[in-house]
C-alpha positions as CSV (number, residue, x, y, z in Angstrom):
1,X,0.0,0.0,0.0
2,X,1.2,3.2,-0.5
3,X,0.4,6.6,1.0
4,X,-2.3,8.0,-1.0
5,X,-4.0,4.5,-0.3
6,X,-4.4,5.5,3.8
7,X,-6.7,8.5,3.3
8,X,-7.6,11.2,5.9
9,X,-5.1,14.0,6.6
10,X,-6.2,17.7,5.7
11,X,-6.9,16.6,2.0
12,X,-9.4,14.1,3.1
13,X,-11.4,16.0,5.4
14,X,-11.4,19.3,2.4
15,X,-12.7,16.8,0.3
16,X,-15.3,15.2,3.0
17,X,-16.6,18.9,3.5
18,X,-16.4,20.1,-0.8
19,X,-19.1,16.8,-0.9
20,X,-21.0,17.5,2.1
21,X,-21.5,21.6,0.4
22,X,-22.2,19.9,-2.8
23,X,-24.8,17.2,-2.1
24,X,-26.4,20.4,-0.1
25,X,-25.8,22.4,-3.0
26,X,-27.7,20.1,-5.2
27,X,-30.9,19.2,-2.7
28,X,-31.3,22.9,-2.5
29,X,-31.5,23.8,-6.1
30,X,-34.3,21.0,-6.5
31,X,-36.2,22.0,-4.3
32,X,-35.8,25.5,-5.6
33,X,-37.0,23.7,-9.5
34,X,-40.4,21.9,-7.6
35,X,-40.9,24.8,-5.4
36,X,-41.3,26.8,-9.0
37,X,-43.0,24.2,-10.4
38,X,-45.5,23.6,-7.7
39,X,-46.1,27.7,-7.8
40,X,-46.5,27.9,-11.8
41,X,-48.9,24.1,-11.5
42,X,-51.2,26.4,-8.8
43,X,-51.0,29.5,-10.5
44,X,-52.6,28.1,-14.3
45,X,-54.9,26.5,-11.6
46,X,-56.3,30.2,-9.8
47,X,-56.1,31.2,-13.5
48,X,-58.7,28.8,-14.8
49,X,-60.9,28.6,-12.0
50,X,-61.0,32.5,-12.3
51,X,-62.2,32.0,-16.2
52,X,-64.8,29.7,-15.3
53,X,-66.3,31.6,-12.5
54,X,-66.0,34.6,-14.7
55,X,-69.8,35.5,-15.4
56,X,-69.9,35.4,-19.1
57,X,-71.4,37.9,-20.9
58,X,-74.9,37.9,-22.3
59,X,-75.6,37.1,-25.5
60,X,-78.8,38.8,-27.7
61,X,-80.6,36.2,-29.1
62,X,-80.6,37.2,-33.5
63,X,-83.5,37.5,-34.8
């Protein structure tokens, strides 16, 4: 075995802590993308429901 095989030291834990930031990095900016998604899914929602209750005007029957 040599050296680099042991692990640890300063270099390991730099790296333990760079994969901890970006596994954190990467659940944060999903949840960001459905958070966005859930709001724009909700928003056509209110949007149609506002168009259906939306009295309609009347209409003049042709002679």
């Amino acid at each position: 075995m040599s050296d680099r095989d042991q692990g640890g030291g300063f270099f390991g834990f730099i790296e333990a802590i760079l994969a901890i930031i970006g596994a954190l990095t990467v659940a944060a900016v999903t949840a960001i993308a459905v958070s966005v998604l859930a709001w724009e899914m909700e928003l056509r929602r209110s949007e149609e429901l506002e168009t259906a209750a939306a009295p309609q005007p009347p209409t003049t029957p042709s002679a």
